[in-house]
C-alpha positions as a Markdown table, in Angstrom:
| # | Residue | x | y | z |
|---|---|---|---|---|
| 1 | Unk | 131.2 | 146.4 | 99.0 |
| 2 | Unk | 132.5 | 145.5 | 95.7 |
| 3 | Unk | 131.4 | 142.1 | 93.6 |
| 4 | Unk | 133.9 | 140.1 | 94.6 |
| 5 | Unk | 134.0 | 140.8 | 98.3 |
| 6 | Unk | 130.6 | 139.7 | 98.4 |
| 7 | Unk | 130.9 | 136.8 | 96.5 |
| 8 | Unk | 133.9 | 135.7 | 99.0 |
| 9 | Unk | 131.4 | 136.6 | 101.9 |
| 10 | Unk | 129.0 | 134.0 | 100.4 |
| 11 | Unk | 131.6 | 131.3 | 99.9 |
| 12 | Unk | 133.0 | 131.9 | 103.3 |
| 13 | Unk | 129.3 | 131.7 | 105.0 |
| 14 | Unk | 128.7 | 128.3 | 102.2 |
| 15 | Unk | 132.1 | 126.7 | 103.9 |
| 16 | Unk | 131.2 | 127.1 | 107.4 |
| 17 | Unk | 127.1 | 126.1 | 106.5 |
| 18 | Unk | 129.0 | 122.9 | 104.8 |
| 19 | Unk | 131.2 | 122.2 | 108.0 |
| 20 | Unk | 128.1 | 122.3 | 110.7 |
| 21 | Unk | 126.6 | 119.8 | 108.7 |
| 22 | Unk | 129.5 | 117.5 | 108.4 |
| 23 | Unk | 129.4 | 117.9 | 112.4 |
| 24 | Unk | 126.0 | 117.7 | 112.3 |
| 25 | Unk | 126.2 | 114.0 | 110.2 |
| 26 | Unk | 128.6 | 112.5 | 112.4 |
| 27 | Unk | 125.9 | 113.2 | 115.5 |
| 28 | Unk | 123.5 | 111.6 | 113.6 |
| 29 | Unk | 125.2 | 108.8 | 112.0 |
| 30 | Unk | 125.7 | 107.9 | 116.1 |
| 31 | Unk | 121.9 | 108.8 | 116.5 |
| 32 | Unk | 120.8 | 106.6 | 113.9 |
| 33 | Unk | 122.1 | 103.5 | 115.4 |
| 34 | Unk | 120.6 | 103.7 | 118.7 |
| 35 | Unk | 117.1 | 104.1 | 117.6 |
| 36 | Unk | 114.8 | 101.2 | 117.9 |
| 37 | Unk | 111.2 | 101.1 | 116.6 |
| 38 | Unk | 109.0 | 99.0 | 119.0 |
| 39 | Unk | 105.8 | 97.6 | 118.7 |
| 40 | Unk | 103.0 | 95.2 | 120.6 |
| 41 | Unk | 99.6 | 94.2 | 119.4 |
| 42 | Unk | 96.8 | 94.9 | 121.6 |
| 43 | Unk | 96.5 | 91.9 | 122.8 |
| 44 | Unk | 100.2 | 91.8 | 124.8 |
| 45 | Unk | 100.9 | 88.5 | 122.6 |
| 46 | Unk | 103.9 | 89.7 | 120.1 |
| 47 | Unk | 106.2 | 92.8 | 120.9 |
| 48 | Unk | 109.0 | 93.8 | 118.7 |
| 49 | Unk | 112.1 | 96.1 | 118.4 |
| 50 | Unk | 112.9 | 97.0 | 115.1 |
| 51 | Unk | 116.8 | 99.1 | 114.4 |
| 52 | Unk | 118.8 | 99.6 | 112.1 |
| 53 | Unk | 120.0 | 96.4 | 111.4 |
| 54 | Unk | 116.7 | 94.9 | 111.4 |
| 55 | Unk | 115.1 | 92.9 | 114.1 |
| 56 | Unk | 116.7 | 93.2 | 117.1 |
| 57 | Unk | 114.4 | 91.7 | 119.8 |
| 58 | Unk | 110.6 | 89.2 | 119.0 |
| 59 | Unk | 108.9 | 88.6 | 122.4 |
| 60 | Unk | 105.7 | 86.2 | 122.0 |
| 61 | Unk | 103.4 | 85.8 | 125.2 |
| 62 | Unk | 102.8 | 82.2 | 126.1 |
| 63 | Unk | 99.2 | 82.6 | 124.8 |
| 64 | Unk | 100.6 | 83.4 | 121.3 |
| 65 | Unk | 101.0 | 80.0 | 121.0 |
| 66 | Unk | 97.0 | 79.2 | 121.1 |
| 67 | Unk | 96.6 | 81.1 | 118.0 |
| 68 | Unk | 97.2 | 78.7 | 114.4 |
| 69 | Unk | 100.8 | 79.7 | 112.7 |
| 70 | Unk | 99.4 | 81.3 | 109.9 |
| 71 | Unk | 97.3 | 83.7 | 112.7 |
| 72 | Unk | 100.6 | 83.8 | 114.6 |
| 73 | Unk | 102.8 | 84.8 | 111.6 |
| 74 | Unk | 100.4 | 87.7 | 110.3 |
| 75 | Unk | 100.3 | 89.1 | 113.5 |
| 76 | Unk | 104.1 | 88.8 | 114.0 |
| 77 | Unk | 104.2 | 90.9 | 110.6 |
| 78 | Unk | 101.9 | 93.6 | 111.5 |
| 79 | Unk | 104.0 | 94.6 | 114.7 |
| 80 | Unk | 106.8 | 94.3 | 112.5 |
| 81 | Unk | 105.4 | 96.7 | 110.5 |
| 82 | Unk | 104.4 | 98.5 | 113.4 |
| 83 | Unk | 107.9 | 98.9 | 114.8 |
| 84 | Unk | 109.3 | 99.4 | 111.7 |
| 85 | Unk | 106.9 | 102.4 | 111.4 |
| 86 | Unk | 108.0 | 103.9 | 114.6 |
| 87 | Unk | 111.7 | 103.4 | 113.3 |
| 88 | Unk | 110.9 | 105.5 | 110.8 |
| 89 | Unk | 108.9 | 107.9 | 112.4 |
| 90 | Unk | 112.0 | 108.7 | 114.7 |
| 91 | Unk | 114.4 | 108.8 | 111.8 |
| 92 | Unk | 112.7 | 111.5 | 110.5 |
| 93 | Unk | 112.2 | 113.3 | 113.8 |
| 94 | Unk | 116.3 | 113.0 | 114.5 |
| 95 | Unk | 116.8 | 114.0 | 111.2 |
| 96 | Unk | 114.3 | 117.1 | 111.1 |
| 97 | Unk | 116.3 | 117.7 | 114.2 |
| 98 | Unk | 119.9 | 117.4 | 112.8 |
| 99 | Unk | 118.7 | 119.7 | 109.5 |
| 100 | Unk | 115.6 | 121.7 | 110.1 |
| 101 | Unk | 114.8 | 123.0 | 106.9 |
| 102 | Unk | 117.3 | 121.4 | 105.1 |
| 103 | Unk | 116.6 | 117.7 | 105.7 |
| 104 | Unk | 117.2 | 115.6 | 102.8 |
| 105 | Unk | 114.4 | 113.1 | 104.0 |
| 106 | Unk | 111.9 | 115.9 | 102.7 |
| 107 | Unk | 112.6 | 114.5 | 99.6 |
| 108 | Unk | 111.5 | 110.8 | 100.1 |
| 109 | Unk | 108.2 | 112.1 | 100.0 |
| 110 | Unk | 108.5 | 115.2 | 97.9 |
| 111 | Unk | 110.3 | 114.8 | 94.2 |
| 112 | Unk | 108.7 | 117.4 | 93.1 |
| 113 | Unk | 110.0 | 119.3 | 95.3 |
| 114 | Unk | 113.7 | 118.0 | 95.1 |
| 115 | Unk | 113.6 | 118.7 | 91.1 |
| 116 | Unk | 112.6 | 122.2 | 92.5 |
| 117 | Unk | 116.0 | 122.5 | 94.4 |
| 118 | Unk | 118.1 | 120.8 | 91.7 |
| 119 | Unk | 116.6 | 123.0 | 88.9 |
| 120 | Unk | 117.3 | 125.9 | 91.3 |
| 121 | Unk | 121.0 | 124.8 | 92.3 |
| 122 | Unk | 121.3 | 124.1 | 88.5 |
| 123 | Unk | 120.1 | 127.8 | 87.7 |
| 124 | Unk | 122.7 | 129.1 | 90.5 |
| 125 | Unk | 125.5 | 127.0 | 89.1 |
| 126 | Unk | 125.0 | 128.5 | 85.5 |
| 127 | Unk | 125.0 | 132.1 | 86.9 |
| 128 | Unk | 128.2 | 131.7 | 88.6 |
| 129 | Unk | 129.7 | 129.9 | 85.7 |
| 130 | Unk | 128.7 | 132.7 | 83.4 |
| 131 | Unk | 129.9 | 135.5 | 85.5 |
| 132 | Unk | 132.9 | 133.4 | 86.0 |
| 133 | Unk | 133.6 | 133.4 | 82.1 |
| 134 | Unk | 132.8 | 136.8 | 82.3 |
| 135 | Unk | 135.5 | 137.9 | 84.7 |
| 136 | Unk | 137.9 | 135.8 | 82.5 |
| 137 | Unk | 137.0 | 137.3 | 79.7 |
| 138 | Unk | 138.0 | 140.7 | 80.7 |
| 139 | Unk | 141.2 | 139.5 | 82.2 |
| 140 | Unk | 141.7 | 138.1 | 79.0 |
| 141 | Unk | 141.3 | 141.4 | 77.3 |
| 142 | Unk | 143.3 | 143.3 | 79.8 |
| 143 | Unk | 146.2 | 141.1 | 78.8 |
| 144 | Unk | 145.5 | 141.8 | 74.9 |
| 145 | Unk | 146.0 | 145.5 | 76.0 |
């Protein structure tokens, strides 16, 4: 197999990688906004749902009102924080799902590891640019011939 056929073997193999994720977006995009985080304090008092758009849905027992407002509003933001959590939690899971290995969310947590990849896709780009000018080159002085 000669250079170039394997370098059109790659590109063909980098299209149809780049298409399955486009489909693969789209899915999740449609994902994404169905999930809703929930959370509930131990106590039953304050339940939460937590999407997308925000809060979608505050539930306070009748006995929530006993508590004083500033008890009442900190535990109001700790399920918040709680469901928001869980939001997040199944972001991540759709998206490990959706990508596998390739998930960008890796990165929220990992820049080290994404400066790894850029560095790497960096190196890669220089290669091909170089063999690129290469190739031209020797068109160039085929032509001169």
């Amino acid at each position: 197999m000669s250079e170039q056929e394997f370098r059109a073997e790659d590109l063909d193999k980098v299209m149809r990688s780049t298409e399955r994720q486009f489909a693969r977006v789209g899915e999740l995009q449609q994902t994404l906004g169905e999930l809703v985080g929930r959370g509930e304090d131990e106590n039953g008092l304050v339940y939460v749902e937590y999407g997308s758009a925000g809060l979608r849905e505050l539930k306070l027992h009748p006995k929530a009102m006993r508590l004083s407002s500033a008890e009442l509003a900190d535990l109001i933001k700790l399920v918040m924080a709680e469901a928001a959590a869980d939001l997040q939690r199944k972001v991540s899971e759709a998206m490990d799902a959706a990508f596998g290995d390739q998930n960008p969310m890796k990165y929220v947590n990992d820049p080290e590891g994404m400066l790894a990849d850029v560095r790497s896709a960096e190196s890669a780009y220089n290669r091909v640019y170089e063999d690129a000018m290469g190739e031209l080159d020797k068109i160039r002085d085929r032509m001169e011939m």
